[in-house]
Structure formats: C-alpha cells, structure tokens
C-alpha positions in Angstrom: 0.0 0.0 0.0 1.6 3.8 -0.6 2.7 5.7 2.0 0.2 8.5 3.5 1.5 11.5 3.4 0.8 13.8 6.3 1.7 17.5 7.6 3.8 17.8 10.3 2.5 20.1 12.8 4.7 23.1 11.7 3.9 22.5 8.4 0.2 23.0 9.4 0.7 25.8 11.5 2.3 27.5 8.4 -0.8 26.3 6.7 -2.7 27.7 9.4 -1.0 31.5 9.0 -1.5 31.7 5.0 -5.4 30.6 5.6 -5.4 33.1 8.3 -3.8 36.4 6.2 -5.6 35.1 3.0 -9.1 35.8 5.3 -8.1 38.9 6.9 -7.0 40.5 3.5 -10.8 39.3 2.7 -12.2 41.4 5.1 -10.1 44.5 4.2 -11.0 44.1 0.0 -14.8 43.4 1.4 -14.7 47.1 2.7 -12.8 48.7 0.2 -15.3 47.0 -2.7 -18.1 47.5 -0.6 -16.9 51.3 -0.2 -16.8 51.6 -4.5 -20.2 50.1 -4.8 -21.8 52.2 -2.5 -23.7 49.9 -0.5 -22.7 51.2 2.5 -25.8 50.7 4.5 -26.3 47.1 3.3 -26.1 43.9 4.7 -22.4 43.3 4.0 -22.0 46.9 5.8 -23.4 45.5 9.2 -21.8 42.3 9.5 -18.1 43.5 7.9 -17.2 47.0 8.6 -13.9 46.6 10.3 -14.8 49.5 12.4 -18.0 48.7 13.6 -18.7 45.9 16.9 -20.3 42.4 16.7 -19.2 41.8 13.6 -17.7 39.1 11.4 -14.5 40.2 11.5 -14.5 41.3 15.2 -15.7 37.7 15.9 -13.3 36.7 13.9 -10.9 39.0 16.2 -12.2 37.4 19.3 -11.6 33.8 18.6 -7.9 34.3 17.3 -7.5 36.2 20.5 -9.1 33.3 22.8 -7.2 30.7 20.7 -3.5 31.9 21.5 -4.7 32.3 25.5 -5.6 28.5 25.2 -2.5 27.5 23.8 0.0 29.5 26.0 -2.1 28.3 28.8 -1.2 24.8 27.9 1.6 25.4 26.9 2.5 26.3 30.6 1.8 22.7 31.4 4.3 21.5 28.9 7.0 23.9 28.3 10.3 22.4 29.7 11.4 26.1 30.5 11.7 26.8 34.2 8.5 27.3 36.6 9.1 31.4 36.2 8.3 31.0 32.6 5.9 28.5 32.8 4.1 31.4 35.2 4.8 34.0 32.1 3.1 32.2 29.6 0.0 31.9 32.2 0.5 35.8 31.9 0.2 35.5 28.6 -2.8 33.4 27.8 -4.8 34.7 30.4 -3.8 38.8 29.0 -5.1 37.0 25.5 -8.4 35.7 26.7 -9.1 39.2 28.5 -8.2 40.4 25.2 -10.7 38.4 23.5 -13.0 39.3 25.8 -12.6 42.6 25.4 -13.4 42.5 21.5 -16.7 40.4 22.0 -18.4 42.8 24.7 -16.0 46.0 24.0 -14.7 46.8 27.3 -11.9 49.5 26.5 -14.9 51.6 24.9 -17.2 51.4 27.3 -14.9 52.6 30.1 -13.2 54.7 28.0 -16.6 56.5 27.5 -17.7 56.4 30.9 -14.2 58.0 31.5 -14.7 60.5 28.8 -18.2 61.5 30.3 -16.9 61.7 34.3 -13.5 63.8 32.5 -11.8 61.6 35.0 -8.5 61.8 33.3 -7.7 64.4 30.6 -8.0 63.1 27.0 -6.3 65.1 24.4 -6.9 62.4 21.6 -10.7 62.0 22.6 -13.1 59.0 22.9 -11.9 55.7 24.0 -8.0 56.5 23.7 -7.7 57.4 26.9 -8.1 53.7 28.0 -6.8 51.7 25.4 -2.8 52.8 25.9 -3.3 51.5 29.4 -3.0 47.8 27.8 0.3 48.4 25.9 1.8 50.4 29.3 0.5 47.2 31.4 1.9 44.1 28.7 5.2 46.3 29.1 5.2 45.8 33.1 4.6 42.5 32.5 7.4 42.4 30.1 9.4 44.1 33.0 8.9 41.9 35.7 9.5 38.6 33.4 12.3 39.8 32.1 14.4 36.6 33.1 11.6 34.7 32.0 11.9 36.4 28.4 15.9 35.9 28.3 15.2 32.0 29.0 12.8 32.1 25.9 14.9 33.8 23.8 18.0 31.4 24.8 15.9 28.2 24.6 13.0 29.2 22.1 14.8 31.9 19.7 12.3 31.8 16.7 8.9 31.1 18.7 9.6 34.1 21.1 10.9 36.8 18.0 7.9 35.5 16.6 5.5 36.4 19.4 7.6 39.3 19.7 6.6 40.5 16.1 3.3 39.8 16.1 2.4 41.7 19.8 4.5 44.8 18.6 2.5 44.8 14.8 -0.8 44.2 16.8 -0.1 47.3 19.0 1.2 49.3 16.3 -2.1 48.5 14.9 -4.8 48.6 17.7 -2.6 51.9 19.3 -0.2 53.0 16.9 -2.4 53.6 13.6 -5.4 55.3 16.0 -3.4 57.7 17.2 -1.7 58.8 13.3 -5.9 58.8 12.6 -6.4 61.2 14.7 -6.4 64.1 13.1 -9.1 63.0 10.4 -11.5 65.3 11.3 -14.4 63.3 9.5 -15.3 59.8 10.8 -17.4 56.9 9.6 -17.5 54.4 6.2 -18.1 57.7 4.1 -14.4 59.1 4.5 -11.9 57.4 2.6 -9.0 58.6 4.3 -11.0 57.5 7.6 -11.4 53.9 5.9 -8.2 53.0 4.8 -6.9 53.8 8.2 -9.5 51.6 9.9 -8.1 48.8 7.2 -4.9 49.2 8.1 -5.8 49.2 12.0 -7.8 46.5 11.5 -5.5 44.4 9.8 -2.2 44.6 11.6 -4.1 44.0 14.8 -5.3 40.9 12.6 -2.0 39.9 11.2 -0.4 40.7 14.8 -2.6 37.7 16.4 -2.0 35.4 13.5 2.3 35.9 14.0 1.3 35.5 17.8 -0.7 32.6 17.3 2.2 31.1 14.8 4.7 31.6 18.1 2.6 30.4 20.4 2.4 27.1 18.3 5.8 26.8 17.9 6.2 27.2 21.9 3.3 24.3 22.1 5.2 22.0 20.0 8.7 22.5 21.8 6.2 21.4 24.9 5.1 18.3 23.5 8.2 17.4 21.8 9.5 17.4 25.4 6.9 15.8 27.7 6.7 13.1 24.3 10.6 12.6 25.2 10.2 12.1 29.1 7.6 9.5 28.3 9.8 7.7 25.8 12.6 8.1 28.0 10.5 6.5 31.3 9.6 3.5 29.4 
C-alpha cells in the first residue's frame, strides 16, 4: 500500500498563518469593494465593517485572541522552560483571553466613555484612547517583571519568542499605533476614505499581529510536547 503523506504540525501551522492572512485581507478588499459600490448601508456593511462591533471580523478577532490564551495556557503545562516562565506564559494566555473578551463585549470603549463623560482623566486624543494605551503600558510591566523569563525564551526558544515578539509589537502598532496617526481625520465613519483606509490598516495589523502571535505560540506548544513526548519515551 503507498505511503500516506501527512503535515507535520509546523507545516500545518504554516498552513494555518496563509489561511489566516488570505481571510483577513478578505475582510479588508470586502470594505474597500463595498466602499466603490456604495452599498454602504447594506447587509455586508453590518456584518463587515472593520470598524464597527459584533461583527464578522470582530468575531473573527475574538476567537484568534481566545485561541492563543488556550494554547500558551497549555503550553505552561508543557514547556520544559523553568516554573518562572511556565508562570509568564499563564500571563500571557490569560492577557489573551481578557483580550478576546474585550473584543466580543467592548470593554476598552465602554470605560473609556464612561471615563470620557466623568472627565476623569484628561483626554487630548478624545473617545476611548484614553483607556486603550493603558493595555500596551501594562503588557510592558509584564514584560518588566518577566524579564528573566523572556531571556530564558529567547536562549531556549529563539524563533517562537521573535515570533510572538513580532506579532504583539505589529498588533499594538495596529490597535494603538495607527489610532493615534488617525487622529487628526476630522471626518469619521464608512463615508471618508482617508478614515477607511486607516481603519483597514488598524484593523488588519491587529489581525496579522494575532496570527504571527498565534504562529509563536504554536511553535512554543510544539517544543512542549516534543519534550513531555521525550520524558515519556525516556521512562519507558
């Protein structure tokens, strides 16, 4: 009988990232068609526009998000890293499942206007903003106290944690980075153009950012099992 020929589980997780980036570039040419044709208070308008909530591609957003908690959570479980990185990844999966959270019920916006309407802090780049840079400042204490944690990744795990690296720094640039150059568009909403393509490029890279993410976060998982597989081998 012929061989079967099967992926390994890098070469599915590579799979995994082009299936990933081919649908999120989807989602960007849906709005930027959908912008052309003018149907902008259509169906596809209500379940696609990146910049609207409970959408596809928020949902979309949402289970990428809850995804890479799962696997750095069990990825703790496995890793043959020390027990002070094994408590970092915990940070990490359970910073991506708030995260996930956040983009199915929209936390950062609702206190961010509730903030807004008390003026409890001053808010020179107005609505939500005020509240969202309080995520990057808090993953960078995290990053702070961890820091011998993230020198035993890099040492032990050099292309799965440059990998996570890249994809958290592209998804703040996007979720933090590209609001903040947006800005000064002084009119909001599907109609602008300028205002669009800004919300596709925020959109994506916070998109792209959890795929590179989820691609580390993989590669961590299968150093894991690769190494509890071994112990097993080893104790039989």
């Amino acid at each position: 009988m012929p061989a079967t020929s099967r992926l390994s589980f890098e070469q599915a997780a590579k799979l995994s990232v082009v299936v990933l980036i081919t649908i999120e570039l989807l989602f960007v040419a849906i709005n930027l068609v959908h912008y052309m044709v003018d149907f902008r208070f259509g169906i596809i308008h209500l379940w696609f526009y990146l910049d609207n909530e409970r959408t596809v591609p928020a949902w979309f957003s949402a289970s990428q998000l809850f995804l890479i908690g799962t696997v750095f959570i069990v990825t703790a479980n496995l890793t043959p890293l020390s027990g002070r990185s094994r408590l970092f990844f915990l940070f990490c999966g359970l910073g991506c499942i708030f995260l996930s959270m956040d983009e199915s019920i929209s936390i950062h916006e609702t206190v961010g206007r509730t903030l807004e309407r008390f003026q409890a802090f001053p808010n020179p780049l107005g609505g939500h903003s005020q509240f969202i840079w309080a995520y990057p400042l808090l993953g960078a204490l995290v990053l702070l106290v961890n820091l011998r944690a993230v020198a035993e990744c890099l040492a032990k795990e050099r292309r799965a944690s440059l990998t996570c690296a890249a994809g958290a720094a592209v998804f703040v640039a996007g979720g933090a980075g590209i609001e903040l150059i947006g800005h000064g568009i002084s009119e909001k909403g599907f109609a602008n153009l300028e205002y669009l393509l800004q919300v596709c490029v925020e959109e994506f890279l916070e998109m792209l950012g959890c795929t590179l993410l989820l691609y580390g976060a993989l590669l961590f998982l299968q150093s894991g099992l690769t190494a509890d597989t071994g112990k097993v081998t080893a104790a039989t």
